[in-house]
C-alpha positions, 0 to 999 in steps of 0.5 A: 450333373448326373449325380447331382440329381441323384443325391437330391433325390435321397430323401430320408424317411422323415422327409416323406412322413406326414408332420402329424406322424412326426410329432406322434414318433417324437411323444412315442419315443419319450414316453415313459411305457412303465410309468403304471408301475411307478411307486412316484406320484409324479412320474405318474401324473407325468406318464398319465398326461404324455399317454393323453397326448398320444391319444390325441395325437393319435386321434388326429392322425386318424382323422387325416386318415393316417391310423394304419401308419399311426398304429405302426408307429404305436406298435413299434416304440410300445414295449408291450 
């Protein structure tokens, strides 16, 4: 019964993170980082429109006071 108890306890990182961090991880991971240097119009307009919702997403992990976890994550998946 012992071990049982300890095994519920393992959790993995996601089971800790905020939903907004979650959905912030999953646009990071997707994004297109070099979509600036595309000679393809499309790629582009696609790159400009996952950048703005980053941004807002961004914007409202800030807002739940989340922005230093936030610009973690930011720094972890950007390239640059």
């Amino acid at each position: 019964m012992h071990t049982t108890i300890l095994n519920n306890k393992r959790k993995t990182r996601r089971e800790f993170m905020h939903p907004d961090l979650v959905i912030l991880e999953k646009l990071l991971k997707s994004h297109d980082w070099t979509y600036n240097y595309s000679d393809d119009h499309s790629a582009w307009c696609r790159g400009r429109d996952q950048a703005d919702d980053i941004r807002r997403q961004m914007d409202i992990c800030c807002g739940f006071g989340l922005d230093e976890i936030a610009n973690k994550l930011r720094d972890k998946y950007n390239p640059f």
